[in-house]
C-alpha positions as CSV (number, residue, x, y, z in Angstrom):
1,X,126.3,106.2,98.9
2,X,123.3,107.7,97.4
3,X,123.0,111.1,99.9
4,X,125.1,113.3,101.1
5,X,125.9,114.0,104.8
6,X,123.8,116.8,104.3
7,X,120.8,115.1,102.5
8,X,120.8,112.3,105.2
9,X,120.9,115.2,108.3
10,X,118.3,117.0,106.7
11,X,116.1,113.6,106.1
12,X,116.8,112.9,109.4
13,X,115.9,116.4,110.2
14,X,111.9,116.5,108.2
15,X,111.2,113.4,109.0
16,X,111.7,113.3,112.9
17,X,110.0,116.5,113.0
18,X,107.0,115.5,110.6
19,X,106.4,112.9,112.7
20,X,106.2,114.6,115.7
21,X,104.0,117.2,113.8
22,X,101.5,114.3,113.1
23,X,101.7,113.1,116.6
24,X,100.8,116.3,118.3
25,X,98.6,118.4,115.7
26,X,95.6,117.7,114.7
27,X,95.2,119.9,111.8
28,X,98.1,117.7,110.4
29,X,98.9,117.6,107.0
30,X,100.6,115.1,105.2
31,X,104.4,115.9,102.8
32,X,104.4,114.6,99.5
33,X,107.0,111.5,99.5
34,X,109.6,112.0,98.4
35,X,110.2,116.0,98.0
36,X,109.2,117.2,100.6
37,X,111.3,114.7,102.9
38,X,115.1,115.5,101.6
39,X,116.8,118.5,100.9
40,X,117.0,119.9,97.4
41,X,120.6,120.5,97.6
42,X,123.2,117.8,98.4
43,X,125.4,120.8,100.6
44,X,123.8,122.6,102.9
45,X,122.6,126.4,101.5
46,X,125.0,128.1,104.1
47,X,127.7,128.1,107.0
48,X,125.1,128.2,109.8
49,X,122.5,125.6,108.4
50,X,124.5,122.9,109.4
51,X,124.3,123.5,113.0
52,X,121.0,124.8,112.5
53,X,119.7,121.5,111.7
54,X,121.6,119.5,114.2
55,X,120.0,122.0,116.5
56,X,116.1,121.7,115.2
57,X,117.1,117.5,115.1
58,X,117.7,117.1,118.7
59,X,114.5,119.9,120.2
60,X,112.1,117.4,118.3
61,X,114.2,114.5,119.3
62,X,113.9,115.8,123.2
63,X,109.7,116.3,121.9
64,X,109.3,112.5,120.9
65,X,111.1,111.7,124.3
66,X,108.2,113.8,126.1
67,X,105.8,112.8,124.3
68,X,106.7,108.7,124.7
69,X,106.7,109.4,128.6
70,X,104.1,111.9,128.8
71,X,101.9,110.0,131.5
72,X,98.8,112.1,130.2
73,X,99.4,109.9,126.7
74,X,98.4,106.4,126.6
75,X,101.3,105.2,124.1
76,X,99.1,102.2,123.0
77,X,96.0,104.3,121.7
78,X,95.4,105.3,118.7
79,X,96.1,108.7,117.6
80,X,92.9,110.7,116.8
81,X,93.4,112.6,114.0
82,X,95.5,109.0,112.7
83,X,94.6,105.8,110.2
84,X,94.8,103.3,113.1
85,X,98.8,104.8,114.4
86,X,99.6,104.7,117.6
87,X,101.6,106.8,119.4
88,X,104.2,103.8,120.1
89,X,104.6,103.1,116.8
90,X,105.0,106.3,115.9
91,X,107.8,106.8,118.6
92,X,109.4,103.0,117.1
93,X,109.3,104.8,114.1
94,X,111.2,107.5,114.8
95,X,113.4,105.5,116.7
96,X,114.5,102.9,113.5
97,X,114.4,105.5,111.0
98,X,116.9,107.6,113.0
99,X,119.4,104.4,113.8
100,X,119.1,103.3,109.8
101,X,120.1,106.8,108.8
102,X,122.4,107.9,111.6
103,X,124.2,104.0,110.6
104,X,124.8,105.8,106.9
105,X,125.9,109.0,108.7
106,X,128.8,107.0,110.4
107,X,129.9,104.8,107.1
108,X,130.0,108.3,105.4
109,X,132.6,109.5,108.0
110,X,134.3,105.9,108.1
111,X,134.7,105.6,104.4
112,X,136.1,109.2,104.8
113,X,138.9,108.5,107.9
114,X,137.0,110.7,110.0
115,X,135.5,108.5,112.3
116,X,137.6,107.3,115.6
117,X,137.9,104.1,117.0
């Protein structure tokens, strides 16, 4: 595999929350691809930072699930500050990206024994 645990959390990490960023601000500002999306590091730069971004992943996680059933948001309009994105297909996004990479997270731990049946 080309990332590490870490790399993939992290990616998984930036890019929810980049996402979300562009959904709800419109003063938005696009990341450079690729940098800015994965980690620098393939371990993580401390004890807590695991945790740390498990914790930031699910709060933006819990924001994209607000903001897909926020009944003040028409899902199917475009967003304002946008190219022609909606907010669904913004939320899909999320949604794919996260299985692809959370599918590498669980291979990681398979190929590694540390994965229960």
């Amino acid at each position: 595999m080309p990332h590490s645990p870490w790399e993939i959390l992290e990616h998984l990490r930036i890019a929810q929350e980049d996402i979300l960023d562009f959904c709800r601000n419109p003063h938005y500002e696009e990341r450079k691809w690729p940098d800015e999306y994965w980690p620098a590091a393939p371990e993580p730069p401390d004890a807590a930072a695991w945790d740390a971004s498990v914790a930031a992943f699910r709060r933006d996680r819990v924001g994209m699930g607000r903001l897909a059933t926020d009944p003040k948001i028409d899902v199917t309009a475009k967003i304002p500050h946008g190219t022609g994105q909606t907010y669904l297909r913004e939320v899909l996004l999320v949604l794919d990206h996260n299985a692809y990479h959370v599918g590498e997270l669980v291979a990681v731990r398979r190929a590694l024994g540390a994965w229960a049946h």
